[in-house]
KOLKOLZA-326637 format. One line per field, with one value per residue: x, y negated, z negated of N, C-alpha, C in turn. Coordinates in steps of 0.2 Angstrom, whole numbers. Example, Ala and Ser with C-alpha at 12.3 -4.5 7.8 and 13.67 -1.06 7.14 Angstrom:
BEGIN
npx 66 64
npy 28 11
npz -39 -35
capx 62 68
capy 22 5
capz -39 -36
cpx 66 64
cpy 16 0
cpz -39 -39
***
This chain:
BEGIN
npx 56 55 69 63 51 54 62 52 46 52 54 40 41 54 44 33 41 47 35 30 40 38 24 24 39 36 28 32 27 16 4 -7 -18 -23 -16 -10 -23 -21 -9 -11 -22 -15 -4 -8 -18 -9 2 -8 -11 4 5 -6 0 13 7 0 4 20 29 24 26 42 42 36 47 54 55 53 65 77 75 70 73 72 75 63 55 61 64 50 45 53 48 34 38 42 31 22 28 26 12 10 20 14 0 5 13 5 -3 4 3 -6 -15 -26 -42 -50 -67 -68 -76 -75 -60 -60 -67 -57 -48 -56 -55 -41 -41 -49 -41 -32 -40 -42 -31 -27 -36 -34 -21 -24 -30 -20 -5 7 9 20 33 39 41 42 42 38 45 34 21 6 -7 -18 -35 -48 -58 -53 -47 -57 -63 -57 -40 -28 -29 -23 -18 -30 -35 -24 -24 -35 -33 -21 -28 -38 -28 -23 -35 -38 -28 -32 -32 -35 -25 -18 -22 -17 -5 -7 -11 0 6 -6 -2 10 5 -2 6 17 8 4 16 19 8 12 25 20 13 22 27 22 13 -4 -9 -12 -23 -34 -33 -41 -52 -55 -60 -57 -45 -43 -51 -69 -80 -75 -61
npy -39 -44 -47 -46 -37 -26 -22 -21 -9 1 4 5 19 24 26 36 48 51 52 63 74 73 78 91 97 104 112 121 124 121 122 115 105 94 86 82 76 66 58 54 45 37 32 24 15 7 6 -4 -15 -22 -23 -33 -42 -46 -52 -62 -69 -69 -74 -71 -55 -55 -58 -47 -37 -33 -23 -12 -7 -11 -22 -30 -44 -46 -36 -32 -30 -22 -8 -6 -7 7 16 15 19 33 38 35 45 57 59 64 75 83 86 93 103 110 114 123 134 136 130 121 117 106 102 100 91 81 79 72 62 56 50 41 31 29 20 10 4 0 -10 -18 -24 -27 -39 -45 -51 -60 -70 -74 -80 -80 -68 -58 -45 -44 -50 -66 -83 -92 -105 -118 -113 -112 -111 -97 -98 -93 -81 -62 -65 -75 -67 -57 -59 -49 -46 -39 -28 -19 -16 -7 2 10 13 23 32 37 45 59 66 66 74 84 90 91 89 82 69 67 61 50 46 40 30 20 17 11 0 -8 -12 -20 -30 -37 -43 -49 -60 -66 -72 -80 -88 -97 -104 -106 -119 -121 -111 -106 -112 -106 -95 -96 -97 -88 -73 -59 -46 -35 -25 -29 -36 -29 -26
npz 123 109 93 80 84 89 75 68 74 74 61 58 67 59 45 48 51 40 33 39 35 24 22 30 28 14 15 24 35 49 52 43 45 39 35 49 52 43 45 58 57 46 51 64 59 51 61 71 62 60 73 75 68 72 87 77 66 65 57 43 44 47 33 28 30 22 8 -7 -20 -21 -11 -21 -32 -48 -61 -68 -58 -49 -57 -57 -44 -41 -49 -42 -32 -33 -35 -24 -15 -23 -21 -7 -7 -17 -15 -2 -7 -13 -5 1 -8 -10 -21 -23 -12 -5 2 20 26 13 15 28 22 16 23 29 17 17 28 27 15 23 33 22 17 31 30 20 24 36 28 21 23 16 9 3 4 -8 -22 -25 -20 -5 3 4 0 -6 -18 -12 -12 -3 6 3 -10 -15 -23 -31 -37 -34 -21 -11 -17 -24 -11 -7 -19 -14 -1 -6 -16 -7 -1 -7 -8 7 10 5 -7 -26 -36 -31 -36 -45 -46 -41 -53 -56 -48 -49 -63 -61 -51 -60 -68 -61 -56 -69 -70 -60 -61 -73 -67 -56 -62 -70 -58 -50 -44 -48 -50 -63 -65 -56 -60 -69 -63 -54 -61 -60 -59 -50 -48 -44 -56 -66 -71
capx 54 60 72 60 47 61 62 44 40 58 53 31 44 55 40 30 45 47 28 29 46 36 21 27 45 35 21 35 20 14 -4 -10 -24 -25 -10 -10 -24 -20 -3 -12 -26 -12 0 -12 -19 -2 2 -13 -8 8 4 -8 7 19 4 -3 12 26 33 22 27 46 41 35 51 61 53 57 65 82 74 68 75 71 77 58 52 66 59 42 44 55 40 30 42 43 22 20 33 22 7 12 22 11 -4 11 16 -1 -8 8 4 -15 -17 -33 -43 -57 -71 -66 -80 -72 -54 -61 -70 -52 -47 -60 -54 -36 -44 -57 -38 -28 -43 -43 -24 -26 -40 -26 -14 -27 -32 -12 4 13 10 28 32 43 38 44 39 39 43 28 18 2 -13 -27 -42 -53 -57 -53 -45 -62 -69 -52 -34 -22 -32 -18 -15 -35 -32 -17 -27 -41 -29 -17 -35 -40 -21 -20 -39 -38 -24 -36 -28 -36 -20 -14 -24 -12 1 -10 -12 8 5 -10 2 15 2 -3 13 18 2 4 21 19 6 17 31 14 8 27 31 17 7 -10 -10 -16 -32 -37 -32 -46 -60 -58 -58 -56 -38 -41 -59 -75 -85 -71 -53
capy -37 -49 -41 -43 -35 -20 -18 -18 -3 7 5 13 24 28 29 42 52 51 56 67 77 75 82 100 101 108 118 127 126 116 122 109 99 88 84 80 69 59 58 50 40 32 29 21 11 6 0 -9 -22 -23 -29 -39 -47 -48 -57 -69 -71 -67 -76 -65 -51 -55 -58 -39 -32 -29 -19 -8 -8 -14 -28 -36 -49 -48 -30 -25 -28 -16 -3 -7 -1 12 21 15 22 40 40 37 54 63 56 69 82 88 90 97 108 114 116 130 138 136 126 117 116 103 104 95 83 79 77 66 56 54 47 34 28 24 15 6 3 -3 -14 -23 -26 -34 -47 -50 -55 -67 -76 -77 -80 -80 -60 -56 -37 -43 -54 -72 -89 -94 -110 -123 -109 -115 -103 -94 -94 -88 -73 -58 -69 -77 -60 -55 -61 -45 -40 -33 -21 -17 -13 -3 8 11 17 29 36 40 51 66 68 65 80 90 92 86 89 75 61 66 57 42 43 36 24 15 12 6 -7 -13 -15 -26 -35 -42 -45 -55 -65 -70 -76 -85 -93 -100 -106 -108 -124 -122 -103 -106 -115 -101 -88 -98 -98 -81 -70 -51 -45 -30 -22 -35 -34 -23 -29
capz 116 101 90 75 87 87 69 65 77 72 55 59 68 54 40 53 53 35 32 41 33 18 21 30 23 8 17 27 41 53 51 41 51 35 34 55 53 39 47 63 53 43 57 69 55 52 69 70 56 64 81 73 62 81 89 76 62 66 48 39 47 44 25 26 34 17 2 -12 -25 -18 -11 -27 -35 -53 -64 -71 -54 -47 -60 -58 -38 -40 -50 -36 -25 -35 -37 -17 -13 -26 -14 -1 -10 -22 -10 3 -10 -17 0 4 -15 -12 -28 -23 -7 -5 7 25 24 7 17 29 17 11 30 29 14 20 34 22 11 29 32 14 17 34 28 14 27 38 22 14 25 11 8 2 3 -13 -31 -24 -17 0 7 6 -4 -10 -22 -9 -15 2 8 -2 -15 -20 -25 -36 -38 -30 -15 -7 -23 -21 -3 -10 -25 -12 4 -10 -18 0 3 -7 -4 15 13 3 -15 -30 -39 -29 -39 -54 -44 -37 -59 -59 -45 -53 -68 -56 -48 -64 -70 -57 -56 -75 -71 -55 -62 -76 -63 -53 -67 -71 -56 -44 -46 -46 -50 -68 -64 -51 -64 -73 -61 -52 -68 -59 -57 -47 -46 -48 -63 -72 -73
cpx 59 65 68 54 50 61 58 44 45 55 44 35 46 48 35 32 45 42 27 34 42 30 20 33 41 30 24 29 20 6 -6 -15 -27 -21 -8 -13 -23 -13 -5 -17 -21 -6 -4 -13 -12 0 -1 -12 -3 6 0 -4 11 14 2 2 17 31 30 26 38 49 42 40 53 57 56 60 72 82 73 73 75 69 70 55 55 62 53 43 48 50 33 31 40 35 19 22 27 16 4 13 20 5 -1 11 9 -5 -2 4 -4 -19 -26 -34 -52 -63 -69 -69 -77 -66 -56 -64 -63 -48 -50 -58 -48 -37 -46 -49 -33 -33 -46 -35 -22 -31 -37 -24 -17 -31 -25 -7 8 13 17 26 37 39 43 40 42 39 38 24 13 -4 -18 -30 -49 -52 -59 -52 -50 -65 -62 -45 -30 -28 -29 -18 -20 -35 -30 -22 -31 -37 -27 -24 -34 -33 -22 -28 -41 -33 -25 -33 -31 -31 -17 -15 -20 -6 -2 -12 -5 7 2 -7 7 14 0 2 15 15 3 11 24 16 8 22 28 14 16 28 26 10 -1 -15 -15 -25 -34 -36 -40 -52 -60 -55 -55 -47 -40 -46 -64 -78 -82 -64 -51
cpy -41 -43 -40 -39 -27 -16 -16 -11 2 8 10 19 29 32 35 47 56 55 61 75 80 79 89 102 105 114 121 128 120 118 120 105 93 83 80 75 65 57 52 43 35 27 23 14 3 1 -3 -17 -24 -28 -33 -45 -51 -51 -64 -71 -67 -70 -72 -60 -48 -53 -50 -34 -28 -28 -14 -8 -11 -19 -34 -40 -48 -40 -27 -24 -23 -9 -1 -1 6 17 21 22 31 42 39 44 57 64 62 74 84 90 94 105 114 117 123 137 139 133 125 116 111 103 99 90 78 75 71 59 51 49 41 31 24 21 10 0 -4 -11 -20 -27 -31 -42 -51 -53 -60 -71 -80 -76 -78 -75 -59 -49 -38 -50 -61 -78 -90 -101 -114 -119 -114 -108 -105 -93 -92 -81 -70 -62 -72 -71 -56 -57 -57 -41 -35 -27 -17 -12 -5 5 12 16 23 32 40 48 56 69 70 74 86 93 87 85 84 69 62 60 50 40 37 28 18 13 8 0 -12 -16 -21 -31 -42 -45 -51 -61 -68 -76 -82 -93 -99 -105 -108 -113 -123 -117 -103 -109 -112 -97 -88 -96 -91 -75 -63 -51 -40 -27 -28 -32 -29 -26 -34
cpz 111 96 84 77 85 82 67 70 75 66 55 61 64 47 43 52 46 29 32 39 26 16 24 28 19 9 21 35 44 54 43 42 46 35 43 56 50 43 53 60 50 49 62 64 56 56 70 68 58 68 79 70 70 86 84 70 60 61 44 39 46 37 25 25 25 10 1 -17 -23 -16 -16 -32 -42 -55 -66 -64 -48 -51 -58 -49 -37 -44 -45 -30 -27 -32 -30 -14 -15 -24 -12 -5 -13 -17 -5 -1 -12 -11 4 -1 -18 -20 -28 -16 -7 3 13 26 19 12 21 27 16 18 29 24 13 24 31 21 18 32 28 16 23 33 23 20 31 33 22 18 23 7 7 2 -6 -17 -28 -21 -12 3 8 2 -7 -12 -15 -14 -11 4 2 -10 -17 -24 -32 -35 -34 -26 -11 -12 -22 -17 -5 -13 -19 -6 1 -12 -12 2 0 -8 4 17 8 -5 -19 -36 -37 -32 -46 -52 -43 -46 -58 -53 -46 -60 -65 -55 -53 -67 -68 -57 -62 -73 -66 -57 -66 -73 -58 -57 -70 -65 -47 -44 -42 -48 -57 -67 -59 -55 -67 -71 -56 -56 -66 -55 -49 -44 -50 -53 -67 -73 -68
***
């Protein structure tokens, strides 16, 4: 096993562990079963995109290792994911918390609905990654970089973020809180945040990026923004 082979499955390790702290720390319980599946539905997912990254690119896969707000290069896009960062926590911990405190309980068809739609969002994410190499986990340009415009990318500009909105939607439904979409509110300013601020740095410094800005009009969702 390669050493970046290593890092990738410690790190599904780590964020599993993490999930998982974050979704019964607050329920004081381990009777949750929403909270178990989404835990396995996202994990597996998860791994998934992975090994697919450790068999077919393995420079992708690299690019992904380092995210966050530490990793970024440029001060608003520090900001921008450390609200990212806060509004994924509140993800978990508010449905965690409402599900100890009985806030809100949705029907379990409903929670599963919420399953399927981070699978739908893990699925959007890896048809980004077999279009686009050059998927940074961070706001930069990659060696050789040239604009995608197959795949996902003829149909809207940030499929991965797409992906993104549609996976986060899916989680504090999946673990049965409709309390939880206050938090997937902060998130959705997060993504736009970024979104306008990456295409800025695109359109500055990525030839080609303006005249594709041109001809596929949708930022995010088709036939709306």
């Amino acid at each position: 096993m390669s050493g970046l082979t290593r890092r990738a499955l410690m790190g599904q390790a780590f964020m599993a562990l993490a999930l998982a702290g974050l979704l019964f720390g607050p329920t004081r319980t381990f009777a949750y079963w929403q909270a178990w599946t989404f835990l396995a539905v996202w994990s597996a997912s998860s791994l998934a995109v992975t090994l697919y990254l450790v068999e077919f690119d393995r420079a992708l896969l690299a690019r992904r290792m380092g995210a966050g707000p530490l990793a970024e290069k440029q001060p608003m896009q520090k900001l921008v994911m450390l609200v990212a960062s806060v509004g994924f926590a509140a993800l978990g911990f508010v449905p965690a918390l409402g599900h100890r405190l009985r806030w809100s309980s949705l029907p379990p068809a409903v929670a599963l609905a919420g399953d399927a739609l981070v699978v739908l969002g893990w699925l959007v994410v890896l048809a980004v990654f077999r279009a686009n190499s050059f998927t940074s986990a961070t706001v930069e340009l990659a060696p050789g970089q040239v604009v995608i415009s197959t795949g996902p990318y003829a149909v809207v500009r940030h499929p991965m973020y797409a992906g993104g909105l549609v996976m986060l939607f899916g989680m504090p439904i999946a673990l049965g809180s409709a309390w939880g979409l206050i938090a997937f509110a902060l998130v959705v300013v997060a993504i736009v945040w970024r979104l306008i601020e990456e295409e800025k740095f695109l359109v500055l410094n990525l030839a080609g990026y303006e005249a594709y800005r041109r001809r596929v009009r949708y930022r995010l969702i088709p036939y709306v923004w």
